[in-house]
ChimeraX commands (.cxc) that place a marker at each C-alpha (Angstrom):
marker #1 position 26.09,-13.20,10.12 radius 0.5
marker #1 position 28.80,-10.68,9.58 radius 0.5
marker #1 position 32.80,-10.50,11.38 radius 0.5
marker #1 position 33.50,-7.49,12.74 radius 0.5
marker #1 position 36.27,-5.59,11.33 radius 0.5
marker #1 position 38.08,-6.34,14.14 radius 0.5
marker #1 position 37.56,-10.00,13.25 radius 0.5
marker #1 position 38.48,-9.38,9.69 radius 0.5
marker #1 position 41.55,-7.21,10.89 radius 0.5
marker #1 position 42.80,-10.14,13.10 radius 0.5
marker #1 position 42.61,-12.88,10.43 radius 0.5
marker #1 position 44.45,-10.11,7.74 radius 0.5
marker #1 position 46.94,-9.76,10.52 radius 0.5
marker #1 position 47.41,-13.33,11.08 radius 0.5
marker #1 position 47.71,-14.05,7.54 radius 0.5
marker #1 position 49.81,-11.55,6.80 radius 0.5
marker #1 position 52.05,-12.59,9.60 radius 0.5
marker #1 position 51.83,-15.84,8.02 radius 0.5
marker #1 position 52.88,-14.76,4.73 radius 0.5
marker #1 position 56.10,-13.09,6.18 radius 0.5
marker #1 position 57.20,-16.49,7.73 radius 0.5
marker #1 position 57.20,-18.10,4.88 radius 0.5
marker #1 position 59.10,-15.46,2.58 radius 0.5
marker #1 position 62.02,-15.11,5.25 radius 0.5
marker #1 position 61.81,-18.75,4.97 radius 0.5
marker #1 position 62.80,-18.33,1.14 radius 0.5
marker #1 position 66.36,-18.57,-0.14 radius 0.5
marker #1 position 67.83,-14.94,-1.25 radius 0.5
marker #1 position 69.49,-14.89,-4.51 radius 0.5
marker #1 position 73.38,-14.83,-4.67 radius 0.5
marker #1 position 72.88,-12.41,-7.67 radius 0.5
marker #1 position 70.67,-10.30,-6.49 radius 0.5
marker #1 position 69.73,-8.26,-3.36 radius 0.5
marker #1 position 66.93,-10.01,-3.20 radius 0.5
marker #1 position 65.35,-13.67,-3.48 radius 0.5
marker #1 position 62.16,-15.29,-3.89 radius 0.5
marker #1 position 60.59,-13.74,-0.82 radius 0.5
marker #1 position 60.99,-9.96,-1.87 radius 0.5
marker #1 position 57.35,-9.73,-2.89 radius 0.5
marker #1 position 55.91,-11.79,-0.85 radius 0.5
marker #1 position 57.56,-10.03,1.95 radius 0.5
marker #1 position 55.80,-7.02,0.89 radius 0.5
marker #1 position 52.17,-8.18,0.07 radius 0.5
marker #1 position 51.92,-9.63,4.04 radius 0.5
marker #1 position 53.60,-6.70,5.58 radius 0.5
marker #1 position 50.97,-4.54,3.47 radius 0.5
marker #1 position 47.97,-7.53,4.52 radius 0.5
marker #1 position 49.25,-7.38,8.29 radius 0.5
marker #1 position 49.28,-3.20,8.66 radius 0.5
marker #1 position 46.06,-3.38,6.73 radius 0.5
marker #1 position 44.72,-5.89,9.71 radius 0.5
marker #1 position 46.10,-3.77,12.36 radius 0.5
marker #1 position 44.53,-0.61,10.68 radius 0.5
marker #1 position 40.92,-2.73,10.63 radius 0.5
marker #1 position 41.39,-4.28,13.67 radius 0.5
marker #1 position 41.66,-0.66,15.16 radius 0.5
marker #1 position 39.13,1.15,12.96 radius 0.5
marker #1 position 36.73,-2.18,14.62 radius 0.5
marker #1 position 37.62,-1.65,18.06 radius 0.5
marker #1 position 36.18,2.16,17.42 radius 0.5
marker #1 position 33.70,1.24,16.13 radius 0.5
marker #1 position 32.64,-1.27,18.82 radius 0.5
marker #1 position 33.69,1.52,21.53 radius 0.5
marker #1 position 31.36,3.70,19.96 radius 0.5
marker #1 position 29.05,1.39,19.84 radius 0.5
marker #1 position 27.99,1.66,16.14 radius 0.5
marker #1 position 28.92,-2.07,15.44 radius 0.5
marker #1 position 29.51,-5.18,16.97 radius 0.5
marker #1 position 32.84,-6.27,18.83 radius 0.5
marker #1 position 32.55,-9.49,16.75 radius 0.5
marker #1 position 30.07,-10.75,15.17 radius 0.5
marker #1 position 26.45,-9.61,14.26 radius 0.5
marker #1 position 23.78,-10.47,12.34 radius 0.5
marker #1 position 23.30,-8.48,9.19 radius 0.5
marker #1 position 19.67,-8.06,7.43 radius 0.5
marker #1 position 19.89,-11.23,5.36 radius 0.5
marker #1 position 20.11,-13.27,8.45 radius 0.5
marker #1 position 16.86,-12.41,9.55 radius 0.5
marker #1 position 15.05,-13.27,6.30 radius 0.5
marker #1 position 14.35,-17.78,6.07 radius 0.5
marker #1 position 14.31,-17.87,2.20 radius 0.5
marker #1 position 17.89,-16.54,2.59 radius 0.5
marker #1 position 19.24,-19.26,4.83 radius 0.5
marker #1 position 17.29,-21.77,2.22 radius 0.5
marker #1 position 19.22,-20.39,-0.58 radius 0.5
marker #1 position 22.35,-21.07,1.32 radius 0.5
marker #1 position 21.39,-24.32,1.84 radius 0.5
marker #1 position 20.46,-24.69,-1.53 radius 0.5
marker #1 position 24.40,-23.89,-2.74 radius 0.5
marker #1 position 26.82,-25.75,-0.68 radius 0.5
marker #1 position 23.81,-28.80,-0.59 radius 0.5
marker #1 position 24.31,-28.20,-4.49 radius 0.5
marker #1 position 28.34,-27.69,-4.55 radius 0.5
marker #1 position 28.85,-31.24,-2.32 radius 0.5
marker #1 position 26.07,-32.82,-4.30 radius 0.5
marker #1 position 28.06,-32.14,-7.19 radius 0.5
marker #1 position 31.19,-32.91,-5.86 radius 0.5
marker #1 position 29.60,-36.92,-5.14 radius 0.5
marker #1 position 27.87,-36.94,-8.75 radius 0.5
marker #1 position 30.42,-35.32,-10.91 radius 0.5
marker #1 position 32.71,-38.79,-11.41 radius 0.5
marker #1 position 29.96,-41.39,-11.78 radius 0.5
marker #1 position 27.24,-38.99,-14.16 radius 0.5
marker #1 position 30.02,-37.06,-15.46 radius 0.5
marker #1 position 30.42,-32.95,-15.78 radius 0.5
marker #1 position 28.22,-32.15,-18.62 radius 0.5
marker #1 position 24.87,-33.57,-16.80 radius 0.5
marker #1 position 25.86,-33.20,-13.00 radius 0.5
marker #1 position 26.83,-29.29,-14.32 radius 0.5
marker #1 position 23.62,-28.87,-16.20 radius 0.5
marker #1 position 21.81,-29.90,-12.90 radius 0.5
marker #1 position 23.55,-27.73,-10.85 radius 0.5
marker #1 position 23.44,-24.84,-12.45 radius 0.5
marker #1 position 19.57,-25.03,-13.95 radius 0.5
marker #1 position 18.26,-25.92,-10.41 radius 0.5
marker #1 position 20.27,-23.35,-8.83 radius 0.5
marker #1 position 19.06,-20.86,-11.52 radius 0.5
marker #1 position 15.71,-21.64,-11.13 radius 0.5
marker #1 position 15.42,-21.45,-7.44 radius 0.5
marker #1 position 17.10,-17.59,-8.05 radius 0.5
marker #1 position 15.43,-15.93,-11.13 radius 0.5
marker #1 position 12.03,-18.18,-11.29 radius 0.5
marker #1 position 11.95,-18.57,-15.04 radius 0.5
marker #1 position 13.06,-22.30,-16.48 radius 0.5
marker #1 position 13.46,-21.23,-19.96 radius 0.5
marker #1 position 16.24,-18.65,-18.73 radius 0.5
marker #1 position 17.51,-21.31,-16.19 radius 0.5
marker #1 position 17.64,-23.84,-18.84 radius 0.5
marker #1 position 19.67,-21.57,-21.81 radius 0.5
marker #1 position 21.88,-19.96,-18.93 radius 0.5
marker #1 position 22.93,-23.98,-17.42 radius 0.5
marker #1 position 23.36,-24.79,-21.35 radius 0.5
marker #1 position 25.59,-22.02,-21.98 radius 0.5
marker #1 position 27.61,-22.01,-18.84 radius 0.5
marker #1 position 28.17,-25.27,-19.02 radius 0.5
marker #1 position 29.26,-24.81,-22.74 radius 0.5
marker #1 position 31.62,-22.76,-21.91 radius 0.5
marker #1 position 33.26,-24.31,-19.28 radius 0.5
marker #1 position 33.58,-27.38,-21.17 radius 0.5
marker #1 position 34.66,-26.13,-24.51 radius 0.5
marker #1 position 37.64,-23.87,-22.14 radius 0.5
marker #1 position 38.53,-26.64,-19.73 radius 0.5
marker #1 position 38.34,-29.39,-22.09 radius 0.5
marker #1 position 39.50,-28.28,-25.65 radius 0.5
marker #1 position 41.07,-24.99,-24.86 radius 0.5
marker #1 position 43.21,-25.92,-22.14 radius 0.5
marker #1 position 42.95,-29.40,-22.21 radius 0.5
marker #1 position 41.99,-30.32,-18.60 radius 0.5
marker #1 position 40.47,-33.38,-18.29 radius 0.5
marker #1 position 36.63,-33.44,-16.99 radius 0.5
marker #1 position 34.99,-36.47,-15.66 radius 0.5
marker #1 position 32.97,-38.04,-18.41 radius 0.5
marker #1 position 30.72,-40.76,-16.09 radius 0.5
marker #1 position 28.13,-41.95,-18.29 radius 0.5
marker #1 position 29.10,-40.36,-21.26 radius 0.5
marker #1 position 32.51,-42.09,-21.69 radius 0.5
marker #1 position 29.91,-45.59,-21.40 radius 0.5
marker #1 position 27.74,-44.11,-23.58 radius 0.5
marker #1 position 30.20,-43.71,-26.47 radius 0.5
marker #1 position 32.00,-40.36,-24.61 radius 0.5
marker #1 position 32.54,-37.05,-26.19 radius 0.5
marker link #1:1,2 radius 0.2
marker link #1:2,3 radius 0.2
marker link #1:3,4 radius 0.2
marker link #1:4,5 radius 0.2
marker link #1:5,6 radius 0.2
marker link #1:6,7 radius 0.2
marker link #1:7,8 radius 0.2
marker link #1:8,9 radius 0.2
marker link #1:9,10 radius 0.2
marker link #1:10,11 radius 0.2
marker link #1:11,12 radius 0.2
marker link #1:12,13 radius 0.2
marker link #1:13,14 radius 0.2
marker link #1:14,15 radius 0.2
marker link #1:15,16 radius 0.2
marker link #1:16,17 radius 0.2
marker link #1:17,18 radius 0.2
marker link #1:18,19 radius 0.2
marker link #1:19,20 radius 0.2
marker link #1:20,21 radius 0.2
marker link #1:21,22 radius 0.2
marker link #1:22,23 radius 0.2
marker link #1:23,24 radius 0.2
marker link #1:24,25 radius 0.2
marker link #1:25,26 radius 0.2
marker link #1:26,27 radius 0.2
marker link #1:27,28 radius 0.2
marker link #1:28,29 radius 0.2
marker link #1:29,30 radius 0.2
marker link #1:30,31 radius 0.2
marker link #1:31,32 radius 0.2
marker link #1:32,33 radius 0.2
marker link #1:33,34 radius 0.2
marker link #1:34,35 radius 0.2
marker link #1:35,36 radius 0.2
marker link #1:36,37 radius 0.2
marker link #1:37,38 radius 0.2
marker link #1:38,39 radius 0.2
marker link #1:39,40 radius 0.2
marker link #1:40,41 radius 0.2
marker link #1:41,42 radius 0.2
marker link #1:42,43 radius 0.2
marker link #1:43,44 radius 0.2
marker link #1:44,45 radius 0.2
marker link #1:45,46 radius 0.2
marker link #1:46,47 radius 0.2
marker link #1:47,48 radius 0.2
marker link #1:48,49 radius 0.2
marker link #1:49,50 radius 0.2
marker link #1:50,51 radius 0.2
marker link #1:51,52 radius 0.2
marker link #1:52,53 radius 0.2
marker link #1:53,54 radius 0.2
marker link #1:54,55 radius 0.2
marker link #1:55,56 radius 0.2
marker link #1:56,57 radius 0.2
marker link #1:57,58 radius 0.2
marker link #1:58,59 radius 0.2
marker link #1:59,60 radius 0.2
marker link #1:60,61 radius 0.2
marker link #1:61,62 radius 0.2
marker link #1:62,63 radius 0.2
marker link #1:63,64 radius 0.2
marker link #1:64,65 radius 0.2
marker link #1:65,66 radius 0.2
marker link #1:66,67 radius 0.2
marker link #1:67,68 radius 0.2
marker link #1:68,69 radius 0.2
marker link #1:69,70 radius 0.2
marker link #1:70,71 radius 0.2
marker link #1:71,72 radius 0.2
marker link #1:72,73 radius 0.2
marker link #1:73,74 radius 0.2
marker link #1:74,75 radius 0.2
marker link #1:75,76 radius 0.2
marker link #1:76,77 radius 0.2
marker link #1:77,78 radius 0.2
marker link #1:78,79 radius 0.2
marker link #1:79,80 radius 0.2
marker link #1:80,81 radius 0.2
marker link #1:81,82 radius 0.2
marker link #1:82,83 radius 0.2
marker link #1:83,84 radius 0.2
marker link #1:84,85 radius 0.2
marker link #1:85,86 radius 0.2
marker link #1:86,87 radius 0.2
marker link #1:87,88 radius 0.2
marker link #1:88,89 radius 0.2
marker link #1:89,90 radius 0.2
marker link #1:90,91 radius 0.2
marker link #1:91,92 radius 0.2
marker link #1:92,93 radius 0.2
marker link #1:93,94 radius 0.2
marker link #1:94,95 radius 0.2
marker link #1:95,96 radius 0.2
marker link #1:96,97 radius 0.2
marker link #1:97,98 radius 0.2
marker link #1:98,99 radius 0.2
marker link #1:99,100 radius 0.2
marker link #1:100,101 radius 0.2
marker link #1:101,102 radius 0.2
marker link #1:102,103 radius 0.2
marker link #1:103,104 radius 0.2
marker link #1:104,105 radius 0.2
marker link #1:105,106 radius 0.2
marker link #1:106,107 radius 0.2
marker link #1:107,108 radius 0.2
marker link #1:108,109 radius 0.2
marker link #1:109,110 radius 0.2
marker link #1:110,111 radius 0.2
marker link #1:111,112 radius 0.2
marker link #1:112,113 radius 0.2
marker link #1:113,114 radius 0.2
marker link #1:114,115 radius 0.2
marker link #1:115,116 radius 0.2
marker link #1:116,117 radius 0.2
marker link #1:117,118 radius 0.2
marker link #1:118,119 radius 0.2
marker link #1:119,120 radius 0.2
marker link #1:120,121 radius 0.2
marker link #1:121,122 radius 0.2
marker link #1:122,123 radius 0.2
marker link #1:123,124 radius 0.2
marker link #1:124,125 radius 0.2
marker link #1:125,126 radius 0.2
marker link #1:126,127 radius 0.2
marker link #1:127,128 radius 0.2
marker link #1:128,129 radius 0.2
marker link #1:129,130 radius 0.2
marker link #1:130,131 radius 0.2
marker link #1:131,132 radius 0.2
marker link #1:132,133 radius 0.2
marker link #1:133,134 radius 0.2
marker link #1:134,135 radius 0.2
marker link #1:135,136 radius 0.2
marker link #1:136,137 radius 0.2
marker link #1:137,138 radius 0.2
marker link #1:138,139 radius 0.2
marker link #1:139,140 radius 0.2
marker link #1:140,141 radius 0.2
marker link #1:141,142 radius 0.2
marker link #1:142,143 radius 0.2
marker link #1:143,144 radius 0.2
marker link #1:144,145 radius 0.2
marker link #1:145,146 radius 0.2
marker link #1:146,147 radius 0.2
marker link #1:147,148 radius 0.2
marker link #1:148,149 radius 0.2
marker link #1:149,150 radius 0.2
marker link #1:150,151 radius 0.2
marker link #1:151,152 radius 0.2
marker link #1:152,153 radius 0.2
marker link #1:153,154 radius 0.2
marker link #1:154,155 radius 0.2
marker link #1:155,156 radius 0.2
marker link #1:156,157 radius 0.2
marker link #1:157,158 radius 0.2
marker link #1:158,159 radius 0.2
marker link #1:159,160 radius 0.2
marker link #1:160,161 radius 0.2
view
């Protein structure tokens, strides 16, 4: 399914609206003519007349009728395989999200990523190498770069990393 730009213009209004509460909210700066919500200030002003702009350029659109008001289905909707790869993610994100403390990231990440990579390109070889050097990465940056902590699960009773 795809929002409408008028959809799209009404959330960027409210969040920009939202934005602009909060940075009047901010204290000002007794040095300066302006405080912590200067910028912020700006970027939802600029995200609220850019929803306002959309939300227009939508309602054209619908009154012309080239698109839908509000919602409408675009050409990936229609295809089943499509809707099964969706699936096949956020089933995949939350099924990491349950495994990822008690196997740990290196294997639940491997899983993830070669299963995922196999449904898309159809080769395991590639899927394999690609969920071995993603993962890879991500560990050797998180981990030893930056030193977050990743859940080790099994490894850490297996002697850890």
């Amino acid at each position: 399914m795809k929002l409408s730009d008028l959809s799209w213009g009404i959330v960027c209004l409210a969040l920009g609206l939202g934005v602009l509460g909060v940075a009047s909210g901010m204290e000002k700066s007794p040095y300066f003519q302006y405080g912590a919500g200067f910028y912020p200030s700006i970027i939802g002003a600029l995200l609220a007349l850019s929803g306002l702009t959309l939300a227009a350029k939508g309602i054209a659109a619908a009154r012309a009728e080239r698109a839908p008001l509000w919602l409408g289905l675009c050409a990936w909707c229609r295809e089943p395989a499509r809707w099964l790869n969706l699936t096949l993610v956020i089933g995949g994100l939350l099924g990491f999200l349950l495994m990822v403390e008690p196997l740990g990231f290196l294997p639940t990440g491997l899983l993830l990523i070669a299963a995922l990579a196999l449904r898309f390109t159809g080769r395991p070889m590639l899927a394999l190498t690609s969920a071995v050097g993603v993962v890879a990465f991500l560990y050797v940056f998180f981990q030893q770069v930056m030193g977050v902590p990743l859940p080790q699960g099994l490894l850490a009773r297996l002697g850890g990393l």
